[in-house]
Jmol script that loads the backbone (N, CA, C; Angstrom):
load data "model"
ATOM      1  N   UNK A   1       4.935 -27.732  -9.358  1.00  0.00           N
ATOM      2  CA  UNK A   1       4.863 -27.345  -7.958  1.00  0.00           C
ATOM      3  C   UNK A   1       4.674 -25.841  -7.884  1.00  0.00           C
ATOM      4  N   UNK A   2       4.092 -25.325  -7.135  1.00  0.00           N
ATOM      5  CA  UNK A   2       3.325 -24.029  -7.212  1.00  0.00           C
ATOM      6  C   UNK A   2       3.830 -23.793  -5.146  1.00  0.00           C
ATOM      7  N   UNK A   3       3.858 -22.529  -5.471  1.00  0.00           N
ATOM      8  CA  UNK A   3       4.364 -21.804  -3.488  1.00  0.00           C
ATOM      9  C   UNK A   3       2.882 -21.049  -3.410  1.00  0.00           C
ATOM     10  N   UNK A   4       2.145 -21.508  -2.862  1.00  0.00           N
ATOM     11  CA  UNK A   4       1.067 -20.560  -2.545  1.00  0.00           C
ATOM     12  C   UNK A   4       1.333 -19.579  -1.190  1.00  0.00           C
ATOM     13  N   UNK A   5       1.585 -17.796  -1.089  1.00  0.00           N
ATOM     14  CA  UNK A   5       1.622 -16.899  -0.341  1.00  0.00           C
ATOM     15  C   UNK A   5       0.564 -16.506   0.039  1.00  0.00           C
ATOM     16  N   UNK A   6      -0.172 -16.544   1.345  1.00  0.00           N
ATOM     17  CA  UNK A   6      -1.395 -15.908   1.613  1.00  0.00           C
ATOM     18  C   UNK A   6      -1.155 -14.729   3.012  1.00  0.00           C
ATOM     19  N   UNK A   7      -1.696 -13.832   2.899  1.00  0.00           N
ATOM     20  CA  UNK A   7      -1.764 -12.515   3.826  1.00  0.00           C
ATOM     21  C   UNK A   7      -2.672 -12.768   4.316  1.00  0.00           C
ATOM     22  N   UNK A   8      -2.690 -13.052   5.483  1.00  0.00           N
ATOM     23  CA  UNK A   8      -4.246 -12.936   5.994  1.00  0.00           C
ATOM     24  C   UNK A   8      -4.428 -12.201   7.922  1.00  0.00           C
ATOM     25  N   UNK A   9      -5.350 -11.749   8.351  1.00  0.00           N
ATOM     26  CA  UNK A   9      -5.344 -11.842   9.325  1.00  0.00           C
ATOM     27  C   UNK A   9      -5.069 -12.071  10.517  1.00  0.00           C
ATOM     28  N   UNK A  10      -4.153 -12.235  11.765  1.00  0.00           N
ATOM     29  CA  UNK A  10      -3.541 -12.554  12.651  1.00  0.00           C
ATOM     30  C   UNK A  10      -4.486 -13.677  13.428  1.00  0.00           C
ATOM     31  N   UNK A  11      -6.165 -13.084  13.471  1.00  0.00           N
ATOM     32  CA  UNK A  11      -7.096 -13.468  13.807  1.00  0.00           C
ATOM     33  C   UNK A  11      -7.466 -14.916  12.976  1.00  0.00           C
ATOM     34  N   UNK A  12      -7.373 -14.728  11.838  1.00  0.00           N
ATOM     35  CA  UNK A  12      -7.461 -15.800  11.067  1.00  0.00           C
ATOM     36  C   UNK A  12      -6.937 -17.203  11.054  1.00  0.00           C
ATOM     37  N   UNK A  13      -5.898 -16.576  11.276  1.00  0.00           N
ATOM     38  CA  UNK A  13      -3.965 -17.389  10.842  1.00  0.00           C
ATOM     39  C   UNK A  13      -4.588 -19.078  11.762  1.00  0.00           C
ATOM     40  N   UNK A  14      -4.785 -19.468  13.230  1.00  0.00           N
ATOM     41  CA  UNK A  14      -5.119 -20.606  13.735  1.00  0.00           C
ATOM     42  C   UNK A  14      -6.245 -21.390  12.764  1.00  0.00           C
ATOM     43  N   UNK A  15      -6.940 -21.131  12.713  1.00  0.00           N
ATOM     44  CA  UNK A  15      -7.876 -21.966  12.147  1.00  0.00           C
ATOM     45  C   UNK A  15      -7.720 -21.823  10.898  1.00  0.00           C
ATOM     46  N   UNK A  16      -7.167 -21.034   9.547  1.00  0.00           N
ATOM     47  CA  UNK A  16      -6.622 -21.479   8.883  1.00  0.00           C
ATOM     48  C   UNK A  16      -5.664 -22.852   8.811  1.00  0.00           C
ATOM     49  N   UNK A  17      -4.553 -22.189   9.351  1.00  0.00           N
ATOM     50  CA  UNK A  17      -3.537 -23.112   9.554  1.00  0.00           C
ATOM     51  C   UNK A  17      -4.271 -24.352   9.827  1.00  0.00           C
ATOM     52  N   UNK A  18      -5.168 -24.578  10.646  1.00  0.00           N
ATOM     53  CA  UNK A  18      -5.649 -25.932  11.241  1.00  0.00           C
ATOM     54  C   UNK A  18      -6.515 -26.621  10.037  1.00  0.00           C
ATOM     55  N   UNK A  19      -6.852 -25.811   9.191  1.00  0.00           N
ATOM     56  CA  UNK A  19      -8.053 -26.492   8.388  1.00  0.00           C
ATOM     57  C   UNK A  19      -6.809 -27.311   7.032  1.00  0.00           C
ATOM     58  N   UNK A  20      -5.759 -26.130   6.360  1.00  0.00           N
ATOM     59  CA  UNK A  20      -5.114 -27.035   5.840  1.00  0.00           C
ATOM     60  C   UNK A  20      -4.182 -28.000   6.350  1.00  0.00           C
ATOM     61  N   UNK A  21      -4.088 -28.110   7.875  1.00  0.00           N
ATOM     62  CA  UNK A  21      -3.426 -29.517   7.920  1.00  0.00           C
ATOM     63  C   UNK A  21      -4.482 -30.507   8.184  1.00  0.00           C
ATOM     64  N   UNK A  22      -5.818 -30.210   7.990  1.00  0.00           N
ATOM     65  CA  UNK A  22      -6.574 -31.600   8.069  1.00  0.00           C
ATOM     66  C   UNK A  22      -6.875 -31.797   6.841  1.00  0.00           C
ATOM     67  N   UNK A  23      -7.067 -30.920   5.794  1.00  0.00           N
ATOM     68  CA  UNK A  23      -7.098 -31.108   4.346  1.00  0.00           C
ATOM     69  C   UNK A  23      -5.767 -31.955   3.569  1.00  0.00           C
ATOM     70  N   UNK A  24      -4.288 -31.892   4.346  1.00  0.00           N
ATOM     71  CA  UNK A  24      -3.475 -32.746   4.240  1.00  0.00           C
ATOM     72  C   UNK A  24      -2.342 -31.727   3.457  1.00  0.00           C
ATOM     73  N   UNK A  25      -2.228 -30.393   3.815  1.00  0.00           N
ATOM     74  CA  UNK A  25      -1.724 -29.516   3.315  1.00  0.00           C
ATOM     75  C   UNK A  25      -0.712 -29.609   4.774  1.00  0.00           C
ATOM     76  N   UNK A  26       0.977 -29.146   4.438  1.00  0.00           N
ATOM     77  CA  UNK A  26       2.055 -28.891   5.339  1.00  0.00           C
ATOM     78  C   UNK A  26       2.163 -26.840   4.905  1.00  0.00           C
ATOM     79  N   UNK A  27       2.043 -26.290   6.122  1.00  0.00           N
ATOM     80  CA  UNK A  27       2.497 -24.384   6.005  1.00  0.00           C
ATOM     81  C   UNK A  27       3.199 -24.489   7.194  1.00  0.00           C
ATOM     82  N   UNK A  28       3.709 -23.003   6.334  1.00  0.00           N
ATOM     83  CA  UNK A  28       4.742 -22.042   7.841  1.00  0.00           C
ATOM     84  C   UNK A  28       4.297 -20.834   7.752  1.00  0.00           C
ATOM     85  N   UNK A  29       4.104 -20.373   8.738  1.00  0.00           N
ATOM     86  CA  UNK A  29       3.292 -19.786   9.431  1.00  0.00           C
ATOM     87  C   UNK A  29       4.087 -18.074   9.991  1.00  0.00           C
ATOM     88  N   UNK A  30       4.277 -17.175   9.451  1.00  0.00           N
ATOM     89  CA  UNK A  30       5.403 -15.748   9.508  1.00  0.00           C
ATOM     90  C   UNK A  30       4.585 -14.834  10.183  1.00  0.00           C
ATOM     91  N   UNK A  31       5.143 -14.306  10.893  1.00  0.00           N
ATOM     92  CA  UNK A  31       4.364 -12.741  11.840  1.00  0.00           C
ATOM     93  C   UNK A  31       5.368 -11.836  10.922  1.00  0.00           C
ATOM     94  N   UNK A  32       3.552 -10.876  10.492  1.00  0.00           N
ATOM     95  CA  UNK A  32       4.080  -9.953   9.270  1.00  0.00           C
ATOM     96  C   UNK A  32       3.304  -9.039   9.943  1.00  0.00           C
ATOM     97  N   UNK A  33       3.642  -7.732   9.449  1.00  0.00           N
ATOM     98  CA  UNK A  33       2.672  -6.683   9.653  1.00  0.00           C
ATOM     99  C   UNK A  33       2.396  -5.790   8.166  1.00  0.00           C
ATOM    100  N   UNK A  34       1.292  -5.399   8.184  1.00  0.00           N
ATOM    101  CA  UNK A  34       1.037  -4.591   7.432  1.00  0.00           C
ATOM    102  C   UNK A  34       1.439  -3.107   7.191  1.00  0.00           C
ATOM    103  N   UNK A  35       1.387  -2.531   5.547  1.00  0.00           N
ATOM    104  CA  UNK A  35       1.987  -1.235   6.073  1.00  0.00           C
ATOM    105  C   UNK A  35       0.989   0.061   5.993  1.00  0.00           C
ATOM    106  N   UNK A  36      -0.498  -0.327   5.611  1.00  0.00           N
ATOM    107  CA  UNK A  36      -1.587   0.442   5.631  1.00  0.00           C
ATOM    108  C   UNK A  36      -1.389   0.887   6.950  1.00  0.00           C
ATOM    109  N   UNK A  37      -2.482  -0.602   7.879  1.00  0.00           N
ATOM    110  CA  UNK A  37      -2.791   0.288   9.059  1.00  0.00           C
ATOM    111  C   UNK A  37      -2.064  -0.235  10.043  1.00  0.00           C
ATOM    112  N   UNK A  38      -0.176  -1.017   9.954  1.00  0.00           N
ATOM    113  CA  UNK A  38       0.470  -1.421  11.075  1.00  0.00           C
ATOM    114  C   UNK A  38      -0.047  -2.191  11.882  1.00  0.00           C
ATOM    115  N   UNK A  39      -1.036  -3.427  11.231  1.00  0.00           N
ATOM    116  CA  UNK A  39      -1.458  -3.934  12.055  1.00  0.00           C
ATOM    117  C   UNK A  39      -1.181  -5.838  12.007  1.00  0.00           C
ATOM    118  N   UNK A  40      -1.105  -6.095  12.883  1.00  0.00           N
ATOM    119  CA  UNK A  40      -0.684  -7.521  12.780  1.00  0.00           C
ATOM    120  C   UNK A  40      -1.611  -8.610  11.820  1.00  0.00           C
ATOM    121  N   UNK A  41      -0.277  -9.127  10.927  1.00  0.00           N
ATOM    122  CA  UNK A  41      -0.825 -10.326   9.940  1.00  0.00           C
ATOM    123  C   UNK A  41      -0.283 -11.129  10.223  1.00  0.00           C
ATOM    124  N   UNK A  42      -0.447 -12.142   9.532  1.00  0.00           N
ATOM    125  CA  UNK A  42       0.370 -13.785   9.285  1.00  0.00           C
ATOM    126  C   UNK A  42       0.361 -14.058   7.865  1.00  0.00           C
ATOM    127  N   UNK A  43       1.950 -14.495   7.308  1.00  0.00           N
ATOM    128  CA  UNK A  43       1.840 -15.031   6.180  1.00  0.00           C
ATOM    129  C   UNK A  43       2.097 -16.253   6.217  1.00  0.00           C
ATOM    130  N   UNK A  44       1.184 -17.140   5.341  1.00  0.00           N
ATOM    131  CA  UNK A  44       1.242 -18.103   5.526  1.00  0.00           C
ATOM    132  C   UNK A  44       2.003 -18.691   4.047  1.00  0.00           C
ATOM    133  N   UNK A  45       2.776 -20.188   4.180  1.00  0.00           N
ATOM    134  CA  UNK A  45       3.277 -20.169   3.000  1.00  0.00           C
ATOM    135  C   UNK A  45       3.027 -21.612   2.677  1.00  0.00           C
ATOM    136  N   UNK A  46       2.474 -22.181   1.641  1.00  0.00           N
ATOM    137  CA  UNK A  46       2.229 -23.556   1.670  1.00  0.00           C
ATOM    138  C   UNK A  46       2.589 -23.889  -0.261  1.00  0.00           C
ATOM    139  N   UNK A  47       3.306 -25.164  -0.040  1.00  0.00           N
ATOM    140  CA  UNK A  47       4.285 -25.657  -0.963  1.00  0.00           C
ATOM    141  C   UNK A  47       2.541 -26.648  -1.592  1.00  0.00           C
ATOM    142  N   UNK A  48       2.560 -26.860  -3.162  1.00  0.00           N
ATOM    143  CA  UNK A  48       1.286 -27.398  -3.114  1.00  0.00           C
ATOM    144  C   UNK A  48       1.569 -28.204  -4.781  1.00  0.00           C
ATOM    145  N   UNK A  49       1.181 -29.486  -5.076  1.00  0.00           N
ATOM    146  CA  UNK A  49       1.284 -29.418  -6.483  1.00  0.00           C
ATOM    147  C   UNK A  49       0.370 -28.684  -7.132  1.00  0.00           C
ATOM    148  N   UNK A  50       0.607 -28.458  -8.705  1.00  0.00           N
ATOM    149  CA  UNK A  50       0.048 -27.691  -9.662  1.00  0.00           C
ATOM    150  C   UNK A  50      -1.665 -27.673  -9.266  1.00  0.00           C
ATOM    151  N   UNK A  51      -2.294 -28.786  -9.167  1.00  0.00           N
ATOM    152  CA  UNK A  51      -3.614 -29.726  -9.275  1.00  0.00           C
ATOM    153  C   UNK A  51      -4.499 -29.149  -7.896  1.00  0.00           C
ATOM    154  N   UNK A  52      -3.362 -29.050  -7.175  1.00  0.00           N
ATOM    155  CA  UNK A  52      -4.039 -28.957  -6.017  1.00  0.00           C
ATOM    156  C   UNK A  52      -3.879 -27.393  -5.134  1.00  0.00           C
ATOM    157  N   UNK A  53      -3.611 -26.816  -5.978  1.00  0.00           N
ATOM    158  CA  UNK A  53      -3.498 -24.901  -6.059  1.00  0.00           C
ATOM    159  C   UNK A  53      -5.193 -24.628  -5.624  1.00  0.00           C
ATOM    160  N   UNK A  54      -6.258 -25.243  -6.440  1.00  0.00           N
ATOM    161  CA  UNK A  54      -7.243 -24.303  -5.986  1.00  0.00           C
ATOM    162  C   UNK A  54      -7.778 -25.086  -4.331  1.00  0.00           C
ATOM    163  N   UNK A  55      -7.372 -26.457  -4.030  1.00  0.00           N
ATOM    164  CA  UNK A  55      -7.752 -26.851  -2.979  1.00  0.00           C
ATOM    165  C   UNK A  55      -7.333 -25.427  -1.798  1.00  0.00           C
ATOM    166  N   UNK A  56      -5.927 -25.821  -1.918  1.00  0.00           N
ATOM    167  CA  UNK A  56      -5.458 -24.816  -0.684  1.00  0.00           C
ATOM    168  C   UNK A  56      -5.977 -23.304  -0.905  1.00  0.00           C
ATOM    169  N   UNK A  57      -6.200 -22.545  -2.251  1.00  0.00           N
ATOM    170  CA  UNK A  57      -6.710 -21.400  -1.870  1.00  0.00           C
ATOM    171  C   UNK A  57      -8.296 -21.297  -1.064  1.00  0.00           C
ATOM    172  N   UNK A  58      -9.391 -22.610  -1.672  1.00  0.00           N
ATOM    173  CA  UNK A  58     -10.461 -22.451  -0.941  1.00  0.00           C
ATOM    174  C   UNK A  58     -10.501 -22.729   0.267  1.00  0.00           C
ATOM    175  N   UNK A  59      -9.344 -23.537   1.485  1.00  0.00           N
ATOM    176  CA  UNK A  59      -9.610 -24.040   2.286  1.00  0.00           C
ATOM    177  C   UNK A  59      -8.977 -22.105   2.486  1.00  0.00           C
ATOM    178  N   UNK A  60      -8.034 -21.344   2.477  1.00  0.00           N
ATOM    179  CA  UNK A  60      -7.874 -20.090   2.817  1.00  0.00           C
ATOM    180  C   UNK A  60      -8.829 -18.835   2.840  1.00  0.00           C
ATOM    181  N   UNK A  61     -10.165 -19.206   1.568  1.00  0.00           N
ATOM    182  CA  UNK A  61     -10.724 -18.052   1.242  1.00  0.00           C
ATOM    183  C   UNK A  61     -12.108 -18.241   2.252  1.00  0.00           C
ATOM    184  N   UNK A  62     -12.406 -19.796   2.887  1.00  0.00           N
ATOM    185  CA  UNK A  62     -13.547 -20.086   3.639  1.00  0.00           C
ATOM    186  C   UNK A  62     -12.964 -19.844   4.963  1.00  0.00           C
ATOM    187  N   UNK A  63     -12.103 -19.789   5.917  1.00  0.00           N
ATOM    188  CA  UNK A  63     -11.283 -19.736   6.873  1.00  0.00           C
ATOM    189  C   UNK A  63     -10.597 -18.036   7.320  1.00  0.00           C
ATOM    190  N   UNK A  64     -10.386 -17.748   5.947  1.00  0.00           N
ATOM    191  CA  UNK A  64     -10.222 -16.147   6.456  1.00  0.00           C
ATOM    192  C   UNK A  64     -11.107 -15.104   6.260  1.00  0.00           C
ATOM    193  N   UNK A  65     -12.003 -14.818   7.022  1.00  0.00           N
ATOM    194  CA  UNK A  65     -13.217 -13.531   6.646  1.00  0.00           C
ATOM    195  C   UNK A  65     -12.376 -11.933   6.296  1.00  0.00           C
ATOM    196  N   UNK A  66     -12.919 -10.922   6.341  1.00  0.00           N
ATOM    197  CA  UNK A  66     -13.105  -9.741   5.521  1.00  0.00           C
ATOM    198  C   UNK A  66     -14.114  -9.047   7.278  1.00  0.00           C
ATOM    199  N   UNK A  67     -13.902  -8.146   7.522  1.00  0.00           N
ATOM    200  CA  UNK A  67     -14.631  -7.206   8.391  1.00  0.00           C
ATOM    201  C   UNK A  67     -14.612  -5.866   8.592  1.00  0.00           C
ATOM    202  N   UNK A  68     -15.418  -5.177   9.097  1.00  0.00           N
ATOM    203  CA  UNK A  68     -15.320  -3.695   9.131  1.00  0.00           C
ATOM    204  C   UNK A  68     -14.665  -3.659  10.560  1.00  0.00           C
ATOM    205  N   UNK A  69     -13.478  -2.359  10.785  1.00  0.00           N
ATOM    206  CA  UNK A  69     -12.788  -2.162  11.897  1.00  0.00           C
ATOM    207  C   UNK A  69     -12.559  -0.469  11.979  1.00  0.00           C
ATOM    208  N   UNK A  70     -13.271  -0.182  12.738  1.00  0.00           N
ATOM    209  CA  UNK A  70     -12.721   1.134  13.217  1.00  0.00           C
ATOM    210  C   UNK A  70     -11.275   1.747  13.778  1.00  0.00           C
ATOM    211  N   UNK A  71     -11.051   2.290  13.052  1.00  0.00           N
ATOM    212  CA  UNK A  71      -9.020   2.967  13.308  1.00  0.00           C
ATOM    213  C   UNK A  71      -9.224   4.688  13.381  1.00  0.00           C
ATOM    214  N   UNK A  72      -8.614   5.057  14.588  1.00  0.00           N
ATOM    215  CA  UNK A  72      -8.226   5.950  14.836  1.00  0.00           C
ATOM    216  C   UNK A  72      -7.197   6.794  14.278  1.00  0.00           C
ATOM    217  N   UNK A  73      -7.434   7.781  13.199  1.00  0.00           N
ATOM    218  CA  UNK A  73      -6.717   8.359  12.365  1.00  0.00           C
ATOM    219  C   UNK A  73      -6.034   9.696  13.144  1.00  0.00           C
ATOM    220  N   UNK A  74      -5.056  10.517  12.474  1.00  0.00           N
ATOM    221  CA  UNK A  74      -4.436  11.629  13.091  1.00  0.00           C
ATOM    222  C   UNK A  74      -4.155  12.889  12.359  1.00  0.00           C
ATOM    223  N   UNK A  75      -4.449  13.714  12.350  1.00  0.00           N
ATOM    224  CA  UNK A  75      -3.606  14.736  11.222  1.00  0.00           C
ATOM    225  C   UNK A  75      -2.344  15.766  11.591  1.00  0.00           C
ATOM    226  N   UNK A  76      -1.816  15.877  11.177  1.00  0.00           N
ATOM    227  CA  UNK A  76      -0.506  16.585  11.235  1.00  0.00           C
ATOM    228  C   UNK A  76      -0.450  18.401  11.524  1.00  0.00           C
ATOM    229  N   UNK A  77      -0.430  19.072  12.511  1.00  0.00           N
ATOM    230  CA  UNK A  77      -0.595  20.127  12.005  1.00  0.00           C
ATOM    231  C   UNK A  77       0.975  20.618  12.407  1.00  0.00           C
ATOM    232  N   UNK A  78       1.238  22.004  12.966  1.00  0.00           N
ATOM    233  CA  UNK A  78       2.678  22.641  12.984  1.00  0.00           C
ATOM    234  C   UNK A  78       3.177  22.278  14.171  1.00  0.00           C
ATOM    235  N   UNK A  79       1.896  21.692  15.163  1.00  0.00           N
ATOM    236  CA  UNK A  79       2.522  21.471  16.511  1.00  0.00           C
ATOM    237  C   UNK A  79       2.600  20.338  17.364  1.00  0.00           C
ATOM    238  N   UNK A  80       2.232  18.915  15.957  1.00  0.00           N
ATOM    239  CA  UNK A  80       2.211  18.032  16.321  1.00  0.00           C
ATOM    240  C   UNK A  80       0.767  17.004  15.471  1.00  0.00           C
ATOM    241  N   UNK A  81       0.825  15.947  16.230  1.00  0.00           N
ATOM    242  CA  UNK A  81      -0.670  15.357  15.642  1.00  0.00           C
ATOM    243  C   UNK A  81      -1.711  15.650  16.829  1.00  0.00           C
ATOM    244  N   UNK A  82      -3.000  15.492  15.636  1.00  0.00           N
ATOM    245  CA  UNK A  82      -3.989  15.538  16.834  1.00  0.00           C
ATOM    246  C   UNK A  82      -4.834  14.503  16.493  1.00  0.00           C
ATOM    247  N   UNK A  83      -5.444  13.616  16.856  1.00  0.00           N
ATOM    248  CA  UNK A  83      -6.654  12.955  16.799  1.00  0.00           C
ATOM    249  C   UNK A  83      -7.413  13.879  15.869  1.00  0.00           C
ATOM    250  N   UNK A  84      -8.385  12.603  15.509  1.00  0.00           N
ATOM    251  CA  UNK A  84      -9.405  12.782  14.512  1.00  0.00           C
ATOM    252  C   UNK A  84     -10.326  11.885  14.274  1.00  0.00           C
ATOM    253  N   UNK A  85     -11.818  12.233  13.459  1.00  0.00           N
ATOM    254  CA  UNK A  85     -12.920  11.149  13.622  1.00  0.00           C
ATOM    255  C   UNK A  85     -11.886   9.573  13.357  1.00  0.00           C
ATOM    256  N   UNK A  86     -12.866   8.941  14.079  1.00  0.00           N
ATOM    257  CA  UNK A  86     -12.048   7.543  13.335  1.00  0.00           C
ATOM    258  C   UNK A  86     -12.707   7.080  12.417  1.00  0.00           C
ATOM    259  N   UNK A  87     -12.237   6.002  11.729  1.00  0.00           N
ATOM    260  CA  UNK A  87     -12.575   5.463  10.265  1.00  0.00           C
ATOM    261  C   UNK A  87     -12.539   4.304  10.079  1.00  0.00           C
ATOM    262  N   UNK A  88     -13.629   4.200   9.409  1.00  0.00           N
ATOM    263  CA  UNK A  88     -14.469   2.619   9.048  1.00  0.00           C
ATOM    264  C   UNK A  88     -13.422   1.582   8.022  1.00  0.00           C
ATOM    265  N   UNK A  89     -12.747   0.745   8.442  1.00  0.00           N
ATOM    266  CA  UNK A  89     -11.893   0.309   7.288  1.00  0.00           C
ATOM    267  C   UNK A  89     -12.012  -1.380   6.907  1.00  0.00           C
ATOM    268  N   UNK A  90     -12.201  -2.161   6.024  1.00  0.00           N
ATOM    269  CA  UNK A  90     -11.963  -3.145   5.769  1.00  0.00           C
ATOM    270  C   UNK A  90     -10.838  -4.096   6.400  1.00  0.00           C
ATOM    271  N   UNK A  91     -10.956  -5.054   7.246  1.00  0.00           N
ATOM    272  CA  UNK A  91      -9.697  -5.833   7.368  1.00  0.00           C
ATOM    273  C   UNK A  91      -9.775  -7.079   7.163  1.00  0.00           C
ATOM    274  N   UNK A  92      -9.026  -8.070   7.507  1.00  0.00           N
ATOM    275  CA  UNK A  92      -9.052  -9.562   7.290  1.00  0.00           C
ATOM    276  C   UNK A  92      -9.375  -9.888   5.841  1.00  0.00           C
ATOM    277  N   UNK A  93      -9.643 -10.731   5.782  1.00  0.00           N
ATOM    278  CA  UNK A  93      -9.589 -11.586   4.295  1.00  0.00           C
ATOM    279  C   UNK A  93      -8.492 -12.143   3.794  1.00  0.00           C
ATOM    280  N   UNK A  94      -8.129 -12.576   2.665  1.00  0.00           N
ATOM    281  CA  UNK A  94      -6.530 -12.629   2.394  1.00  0.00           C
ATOM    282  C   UNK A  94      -6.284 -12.262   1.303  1.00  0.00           C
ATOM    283  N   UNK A  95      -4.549 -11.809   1.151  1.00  0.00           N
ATOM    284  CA  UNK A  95      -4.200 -11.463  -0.394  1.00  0.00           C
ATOM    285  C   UNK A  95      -3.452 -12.772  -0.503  1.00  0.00           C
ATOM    286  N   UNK A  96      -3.751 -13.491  -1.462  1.00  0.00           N
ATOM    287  CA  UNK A  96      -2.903 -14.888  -1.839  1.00  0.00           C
ATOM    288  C   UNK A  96      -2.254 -14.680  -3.542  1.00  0.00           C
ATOM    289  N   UNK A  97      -0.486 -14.589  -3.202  1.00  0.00           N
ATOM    290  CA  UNK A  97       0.192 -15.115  -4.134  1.00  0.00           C
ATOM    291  C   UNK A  97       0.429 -16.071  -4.749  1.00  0.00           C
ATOM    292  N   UNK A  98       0.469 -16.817  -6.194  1.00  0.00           N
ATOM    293  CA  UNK A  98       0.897 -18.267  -6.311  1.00  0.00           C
ATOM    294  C   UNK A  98       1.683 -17.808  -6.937  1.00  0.00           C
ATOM    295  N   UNK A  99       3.073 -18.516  -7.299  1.00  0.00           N
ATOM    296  CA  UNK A  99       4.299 -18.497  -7.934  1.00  0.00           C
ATOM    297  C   UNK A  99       4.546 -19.876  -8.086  1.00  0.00           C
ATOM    298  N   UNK A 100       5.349 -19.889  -8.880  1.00  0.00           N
ATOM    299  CA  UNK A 100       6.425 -21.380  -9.548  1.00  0.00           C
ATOM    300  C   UNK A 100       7.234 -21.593  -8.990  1.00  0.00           C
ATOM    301  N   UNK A 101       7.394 -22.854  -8.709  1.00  0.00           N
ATOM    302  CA  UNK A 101       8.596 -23.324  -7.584  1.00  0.00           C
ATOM    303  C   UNK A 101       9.665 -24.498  -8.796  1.00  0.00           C
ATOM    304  N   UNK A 102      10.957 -23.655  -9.005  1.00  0.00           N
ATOM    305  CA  UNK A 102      11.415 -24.290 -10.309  1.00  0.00           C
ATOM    306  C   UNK A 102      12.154 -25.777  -9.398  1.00  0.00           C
ATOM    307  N   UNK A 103      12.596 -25.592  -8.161  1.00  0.00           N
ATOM    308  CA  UNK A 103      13.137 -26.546  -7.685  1.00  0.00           C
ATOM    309  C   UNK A 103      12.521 -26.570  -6.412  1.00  0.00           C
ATOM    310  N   UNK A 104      12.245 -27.789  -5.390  1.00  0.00           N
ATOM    311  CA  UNK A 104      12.008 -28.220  -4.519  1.00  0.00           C
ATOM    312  C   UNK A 104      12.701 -29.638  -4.255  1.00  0.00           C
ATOM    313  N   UNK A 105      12.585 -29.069  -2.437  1.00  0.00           N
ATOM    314  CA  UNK A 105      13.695 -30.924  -1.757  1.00  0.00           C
ATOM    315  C   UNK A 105      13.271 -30.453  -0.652  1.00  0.00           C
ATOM    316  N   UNK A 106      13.261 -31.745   0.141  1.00  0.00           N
ATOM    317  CA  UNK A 106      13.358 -31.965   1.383  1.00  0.00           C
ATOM    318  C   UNK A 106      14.253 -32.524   2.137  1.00  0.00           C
ATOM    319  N   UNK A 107      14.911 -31.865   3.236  1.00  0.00           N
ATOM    320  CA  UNK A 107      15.925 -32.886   3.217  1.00  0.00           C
ATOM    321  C   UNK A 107      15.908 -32.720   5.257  1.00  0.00           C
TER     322      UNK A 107
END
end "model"
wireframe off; spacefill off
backbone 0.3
color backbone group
């Protein structure tokens, strides 16, 4: 039994979620934030046997995209922040953990 952890997108997180419960996958579903750019994620957490590890990562890696997002950066000077150009940054996609699950129950 394998815990698959996936980071993904806030944007993402519904239709994820929806695709592995028609694939026949059970998740829970966490409001996380990030600590780059403070911006809202979802971790998702889905319990999976060994066999069926790469099912649930592809139904995650087709379901959560990757995009360019403009963020408004700041710099620090003696009298405070000030605005600054903003910046082109990568978001969405997912970071997915798998780990070993030495015990599992349902009860």
């Amino acid at each position: 039994m394998k815990l698959v952890i996936a980071v993904i997108n806030h944007d993402d997180a519904n239709l994820v979620i929806r695709n592995l419960s028609e694939a026949g996958f059970s998740s829970t579903k966490l409001a996380t934030t990030g600590g780059f750019l403070m911006a809202g994620n979802m971790t998702i957490l889905v319990g999976a046997p060994d066999e069926k590890v790469d099912e649930v990562i592809a139904v995650i890696k087709k379901y959560s995209h990757s995009r360019k997002q403009m963020i408004p950066t700041t710099s620090e000077l003696s009298y405070g922040y000030y605005p600054t150009m903003p910046v082109e940054v990568t978001v969405g996609g997912a970071i997915i953990f798998v780990v070993d699950v030495d015990r599992f129950e349902r009860v």
